[in-house]
C-alpha positions as CSV (number, residue, x, y, z in Angstrom):
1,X,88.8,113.0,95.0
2,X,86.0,113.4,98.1
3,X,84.4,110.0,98.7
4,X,81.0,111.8,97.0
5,X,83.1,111.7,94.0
6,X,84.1,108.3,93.9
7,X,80.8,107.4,94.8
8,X,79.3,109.4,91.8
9,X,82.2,108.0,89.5
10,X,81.1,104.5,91.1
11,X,77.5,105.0,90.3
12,X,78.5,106.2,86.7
13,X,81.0,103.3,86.1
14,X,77.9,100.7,87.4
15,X,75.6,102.3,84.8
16,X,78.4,101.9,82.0
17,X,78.2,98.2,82.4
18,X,74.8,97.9,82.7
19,X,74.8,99.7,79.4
20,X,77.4,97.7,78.2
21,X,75.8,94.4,79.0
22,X,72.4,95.1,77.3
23,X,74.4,96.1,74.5
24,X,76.9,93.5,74.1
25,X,75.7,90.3,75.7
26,X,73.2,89.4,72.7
27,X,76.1,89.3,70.3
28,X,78.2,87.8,73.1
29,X,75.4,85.2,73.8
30,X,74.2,84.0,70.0
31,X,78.1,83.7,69.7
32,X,78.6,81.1,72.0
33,X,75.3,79.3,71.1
34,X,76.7,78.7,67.8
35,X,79.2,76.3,69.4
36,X,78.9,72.1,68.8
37,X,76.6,70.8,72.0
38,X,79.2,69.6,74.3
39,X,81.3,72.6,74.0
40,X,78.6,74.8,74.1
41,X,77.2,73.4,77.4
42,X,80.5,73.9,79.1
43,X,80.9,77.7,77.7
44,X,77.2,78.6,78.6
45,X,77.3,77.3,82.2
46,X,80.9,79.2,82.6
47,X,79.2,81.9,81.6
48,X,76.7,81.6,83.8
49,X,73.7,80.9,80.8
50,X,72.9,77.5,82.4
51,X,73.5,75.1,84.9
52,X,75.5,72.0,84.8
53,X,72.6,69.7,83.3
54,X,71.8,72.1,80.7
55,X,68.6,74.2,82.6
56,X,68.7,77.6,81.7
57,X,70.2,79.9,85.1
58,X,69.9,84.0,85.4
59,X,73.8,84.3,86.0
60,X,75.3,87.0,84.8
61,X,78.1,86.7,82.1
62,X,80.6,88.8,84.5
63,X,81.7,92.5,84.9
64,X,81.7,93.5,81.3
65,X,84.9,95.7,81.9
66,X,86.9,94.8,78.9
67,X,83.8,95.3,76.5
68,X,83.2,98.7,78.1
69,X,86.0,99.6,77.6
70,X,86.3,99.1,73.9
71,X,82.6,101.0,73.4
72,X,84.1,103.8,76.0
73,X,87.3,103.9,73.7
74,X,85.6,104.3,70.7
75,X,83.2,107.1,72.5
76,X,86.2,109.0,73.5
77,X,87.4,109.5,70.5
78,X,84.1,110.6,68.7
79,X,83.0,107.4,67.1
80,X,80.2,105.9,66.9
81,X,80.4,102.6,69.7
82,X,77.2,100.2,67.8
83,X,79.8,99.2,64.9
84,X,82.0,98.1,67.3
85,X,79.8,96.0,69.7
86,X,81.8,92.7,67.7
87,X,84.9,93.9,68.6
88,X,84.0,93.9,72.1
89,X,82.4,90.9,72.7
90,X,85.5,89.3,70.4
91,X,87.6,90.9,73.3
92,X,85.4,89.3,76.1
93,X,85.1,86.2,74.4
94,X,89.1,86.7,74.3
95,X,89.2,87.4,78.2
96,X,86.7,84.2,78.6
97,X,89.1,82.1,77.5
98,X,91.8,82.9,79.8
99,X,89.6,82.5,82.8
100,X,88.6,78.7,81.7
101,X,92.1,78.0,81.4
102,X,93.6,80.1,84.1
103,X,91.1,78.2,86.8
104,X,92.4,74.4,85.8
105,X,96.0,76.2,86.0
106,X,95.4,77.4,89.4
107,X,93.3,74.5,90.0
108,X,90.6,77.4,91.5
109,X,87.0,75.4,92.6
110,X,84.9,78.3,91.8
111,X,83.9,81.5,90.3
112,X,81.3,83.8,90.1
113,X,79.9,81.9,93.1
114,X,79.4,78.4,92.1
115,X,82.1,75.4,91.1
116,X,84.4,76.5,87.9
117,X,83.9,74.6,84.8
118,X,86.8,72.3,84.7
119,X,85.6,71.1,88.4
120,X,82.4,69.9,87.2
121,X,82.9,68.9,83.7
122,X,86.7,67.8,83.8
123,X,90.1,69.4,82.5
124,X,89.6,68.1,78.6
125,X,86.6,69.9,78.1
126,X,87.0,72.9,80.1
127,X,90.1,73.5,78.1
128,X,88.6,72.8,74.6
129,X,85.9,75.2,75.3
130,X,88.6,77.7,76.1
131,X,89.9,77.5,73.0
132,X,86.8,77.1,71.4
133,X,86.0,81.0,72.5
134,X,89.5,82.1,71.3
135,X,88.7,80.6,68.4
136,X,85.1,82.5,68.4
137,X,86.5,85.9,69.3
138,X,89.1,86.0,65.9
139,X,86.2,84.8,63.8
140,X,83.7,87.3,64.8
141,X,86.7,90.0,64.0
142,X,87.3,88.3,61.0
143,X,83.9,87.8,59.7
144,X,83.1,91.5,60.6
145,X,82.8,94.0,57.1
146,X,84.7,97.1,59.6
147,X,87.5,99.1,58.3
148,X,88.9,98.5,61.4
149,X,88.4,94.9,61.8
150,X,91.5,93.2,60.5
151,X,93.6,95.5,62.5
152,X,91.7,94.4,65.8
153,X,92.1,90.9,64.7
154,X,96.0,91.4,64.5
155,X,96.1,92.8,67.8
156,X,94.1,90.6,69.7
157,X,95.9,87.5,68.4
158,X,99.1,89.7,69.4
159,X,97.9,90.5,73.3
160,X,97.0,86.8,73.6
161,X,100.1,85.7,72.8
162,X,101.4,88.3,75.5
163,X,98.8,86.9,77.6
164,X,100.1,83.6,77.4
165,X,103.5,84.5,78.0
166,X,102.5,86.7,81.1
167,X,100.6,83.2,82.1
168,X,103.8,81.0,82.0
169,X,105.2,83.6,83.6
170,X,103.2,83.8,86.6
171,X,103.3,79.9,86.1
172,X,106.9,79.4,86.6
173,X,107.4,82.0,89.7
174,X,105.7,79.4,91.4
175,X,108.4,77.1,90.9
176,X,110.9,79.2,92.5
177,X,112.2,80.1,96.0
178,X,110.5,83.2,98.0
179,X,113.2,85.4,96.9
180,X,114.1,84.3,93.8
181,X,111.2,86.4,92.1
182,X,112.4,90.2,91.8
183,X,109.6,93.2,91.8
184,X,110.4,94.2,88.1
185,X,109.7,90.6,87.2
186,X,106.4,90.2,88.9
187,X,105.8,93.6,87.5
188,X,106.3,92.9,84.3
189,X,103.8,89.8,84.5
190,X,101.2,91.2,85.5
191,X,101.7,94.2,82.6
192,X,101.6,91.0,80.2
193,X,98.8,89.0,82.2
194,X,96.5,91.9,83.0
195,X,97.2,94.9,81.3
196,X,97.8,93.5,77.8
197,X,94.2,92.7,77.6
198,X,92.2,96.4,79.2
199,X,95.1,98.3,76.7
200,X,94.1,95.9,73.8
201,X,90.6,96.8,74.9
202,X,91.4,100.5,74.4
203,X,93.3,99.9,71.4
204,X,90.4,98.3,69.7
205,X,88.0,100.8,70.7
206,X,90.4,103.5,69.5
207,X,91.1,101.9,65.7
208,X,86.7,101.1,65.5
209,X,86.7,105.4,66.2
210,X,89.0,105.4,63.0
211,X,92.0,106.7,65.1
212,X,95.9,107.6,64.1
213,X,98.6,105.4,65.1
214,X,99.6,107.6,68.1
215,X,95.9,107.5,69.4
216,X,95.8,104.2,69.1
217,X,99.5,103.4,71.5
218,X,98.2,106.1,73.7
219,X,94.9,104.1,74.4
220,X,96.8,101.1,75.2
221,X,99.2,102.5,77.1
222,X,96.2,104.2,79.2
223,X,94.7,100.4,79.4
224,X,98.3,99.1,80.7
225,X,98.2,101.3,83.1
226,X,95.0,101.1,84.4
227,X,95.1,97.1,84.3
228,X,98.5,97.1,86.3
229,X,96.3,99.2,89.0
230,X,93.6,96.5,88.5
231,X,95.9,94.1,89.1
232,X,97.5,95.5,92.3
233,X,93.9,95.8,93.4
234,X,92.9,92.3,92.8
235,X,96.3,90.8,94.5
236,X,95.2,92.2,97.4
237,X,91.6,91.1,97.1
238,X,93.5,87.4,96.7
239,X,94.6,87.8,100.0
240,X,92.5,90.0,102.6
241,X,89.4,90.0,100.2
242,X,85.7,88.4,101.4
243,X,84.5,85.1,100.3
244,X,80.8,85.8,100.6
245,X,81.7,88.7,97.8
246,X,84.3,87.3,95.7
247,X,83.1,83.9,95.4
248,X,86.6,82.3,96.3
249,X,88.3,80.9,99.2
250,X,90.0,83.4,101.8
251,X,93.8,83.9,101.0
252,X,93.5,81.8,97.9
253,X,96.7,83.5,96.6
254,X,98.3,82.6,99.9
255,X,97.4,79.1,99.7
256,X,98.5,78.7,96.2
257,X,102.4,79.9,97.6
258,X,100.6,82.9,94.3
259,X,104.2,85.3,94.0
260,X,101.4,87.9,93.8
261,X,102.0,92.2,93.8
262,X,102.0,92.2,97.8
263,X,104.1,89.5,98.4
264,X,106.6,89.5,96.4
265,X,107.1,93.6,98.1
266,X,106.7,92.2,101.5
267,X,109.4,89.1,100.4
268,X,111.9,92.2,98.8
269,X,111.3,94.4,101.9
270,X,114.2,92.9,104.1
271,X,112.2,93.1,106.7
272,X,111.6,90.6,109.7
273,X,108.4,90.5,108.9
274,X,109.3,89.6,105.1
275,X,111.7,86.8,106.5
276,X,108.7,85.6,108.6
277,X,106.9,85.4,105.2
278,X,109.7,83.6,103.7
279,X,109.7,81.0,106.3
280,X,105.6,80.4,105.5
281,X,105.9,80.0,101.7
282,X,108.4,77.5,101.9
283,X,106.1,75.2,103.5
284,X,104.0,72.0,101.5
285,X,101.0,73.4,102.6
286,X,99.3,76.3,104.8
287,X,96.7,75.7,106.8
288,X,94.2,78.3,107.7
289,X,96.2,80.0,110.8
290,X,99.2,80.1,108.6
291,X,97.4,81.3,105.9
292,X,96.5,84.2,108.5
293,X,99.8,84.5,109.6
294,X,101.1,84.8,106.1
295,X,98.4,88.1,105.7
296,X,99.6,89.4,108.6
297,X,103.6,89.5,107.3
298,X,102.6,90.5,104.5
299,X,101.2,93.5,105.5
300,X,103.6,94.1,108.1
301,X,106.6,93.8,105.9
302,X,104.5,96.8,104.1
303,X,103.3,94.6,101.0
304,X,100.0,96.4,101.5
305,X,100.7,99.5,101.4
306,X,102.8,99.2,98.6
307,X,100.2,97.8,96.9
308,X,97.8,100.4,97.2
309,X,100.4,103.0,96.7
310,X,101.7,101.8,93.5
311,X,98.1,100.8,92.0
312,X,97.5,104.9,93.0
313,X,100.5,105.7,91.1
314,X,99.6,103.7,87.9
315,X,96.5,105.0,87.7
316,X,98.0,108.8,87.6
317,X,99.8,107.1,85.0
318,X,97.1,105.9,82.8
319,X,95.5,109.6,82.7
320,X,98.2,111.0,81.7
321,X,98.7,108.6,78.8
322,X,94.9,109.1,77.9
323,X,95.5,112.8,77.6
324,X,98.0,112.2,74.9
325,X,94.7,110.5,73.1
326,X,92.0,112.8,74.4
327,X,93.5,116.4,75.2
328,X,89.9,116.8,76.5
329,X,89.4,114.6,79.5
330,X,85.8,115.4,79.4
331,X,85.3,113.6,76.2
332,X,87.0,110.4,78.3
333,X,84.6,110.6,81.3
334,X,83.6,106.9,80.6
335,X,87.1,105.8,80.6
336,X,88.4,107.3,83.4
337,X,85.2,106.4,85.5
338,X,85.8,102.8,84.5
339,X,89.5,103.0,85.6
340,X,88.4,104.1,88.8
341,X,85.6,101.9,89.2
342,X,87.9,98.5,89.0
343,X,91.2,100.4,90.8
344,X,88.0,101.2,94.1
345,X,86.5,97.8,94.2
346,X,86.4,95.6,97.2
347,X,85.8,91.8,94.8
């Protein structure tokens, strides 16, 4: 692909989520007003609705990605995406939830640019309103007269529960020595963490386009794919990525001992470099030189370029899957200019 292209795929991808917003954030936002007032405070300023005391704020609600990906699913396979705007904001709603918890788990102090919920209205409530949205995303499937809806319902609740094992997961790496965590571990964590959701995504689009069995696997399968890609992506950002564009400390990964994608290469390498990385993660704490250090051994030991490779390589995967669902890649344009859009982005 020239760089024209994945600038014209960017541009396109950028548009989709524009679209997608306008489309989906009313549903997403009378949703979440229909919360009890405490709750619904924390969940609005999370999503960026309001500020802290409760003033309304121009944030916007996030990327949009999983809901686009529903609409572009269901567009792919030649239905009609307005019946299934539910479904996809039940799927952000879904993702929403994760983040709130996620953040207090990582103990993270912001996102989207400004302090994370639990940080300014404490742990309890920042949970609760997690799995207040959780809670929100089943019933809109639930309450929703679709063919298709029950099916999405069952699936959802499935890839959370994956989601939450992926979580733990991630969770108890932490707990263990730098090379006690193999590649095909961390690999399949980030399939669970990440990629359940963007291939539930698919899925969901696929079943609201009335689409067979086979379809439907193929779709998540492309959405696995693509998320494990996102996920390589976004370990990296964790470490070499900007602050003034991502909103969170540089090397957060690194100062969290996070047994990210890169790391966990450059720990497996056998490398001097590797060892050097060893040495740094079983520290207390890192300060900001050893937080440098630890970038630098990282991509030394080649945890970069691994990265990048591998993130290349599951992207090739994901079209091939989402040719089994759409023999016709020119009825998947959206899809595929999605996947690139999230496996190209610098935050």
């Amino acid at each position: 692909m020239t760089r024209a292209d994945a600038a014209a795929d960017s541009r396109s991808a950028v548009a989709l989520l524009d679209q997608t917003r306008t489309a989906v954030h009313p549903q997403l936002r009378s949703t979440v007003e229909s919360l009890p007032g405490s709750i619904r405070r924390v969940a609005m300023y999370h999503f960026g609705w309001e500020h802290a005391d409760g003033s309304p704020a121009a944030g916007q609600a996030g990327k949009a990605i999983r809901p686009a990906l529903v609409l572009a699913a269901t567009r792919a396979l030649g239905g009609d995406p307005a019946p299934a705007v539910r479904a996809a904001a039940a799927v952000e709603l879904a993702h929403n939830f994760t983040l709130l918890h996620d953040d207090i788990v990582d103990e993270d102090p912001t996102r989207r640019h400004r302090p994370t919920a639990w940080t300014v209205f404490g742990i309890p409530d920042a949970l609760i309103a997690g799995d207040a949205m959780l809670a929100l995303a089943l019933r809109l499937l639930a309450e929703d007269g679709h063919p298709a809806s029950a099916a999405a319902s069952a699936r959802l609740a499935a890839c959370v529960i994956e989601l939450c094992a992926g979580q733990q997961a991630d969770c108890a790496f932490e707990q263990r020595g730098p090379h006690e965590v193999s590649l095909d571990e961390c690999l399949a964590m980030a399939t669970a963490k990440t990629g359940a959701l963007l291939g539930c995504a698919c899925a969901v689009g696929a079943l609201y386009a009335g689409a067979g069995e086979e379809e439907v696997a193929a779709m998540d399968a492309f959405g696995r794919e693509a998320g494990l890609a996102f996920q390589l992506i976004d370990d990296l950002i964790g470490i070499w990525g900007d602050p003034e564009r991502t909103g969170k400390p540089s090397g957060a990964d690194l100062v969290a001992h996070k047994k990210s994608l890169p790391v966990v290469a450059a720990l497996a390498s056998g490398t001097e470099a590797g060892e050097e990385l060893a040495a740094l993660y079983a520290r207390t704490g890192l300060d900001a030189p050893a937080v440098r250090a630890a970038a630098d051994a990282v991509e030394r030991a080649g945890g970069r370029d691994w990265a990048q490779t591998e993130a290349a390589d599951r992207m090739a995967r994901a079209v091939q899957q989402l040719s089994d669902a759409v023999p016709d890649l020119t009825a998947a344009g959206d899809l595929l200019a999605l996947a690139e859009f999230v496996t190209r982005r610098t935050r």
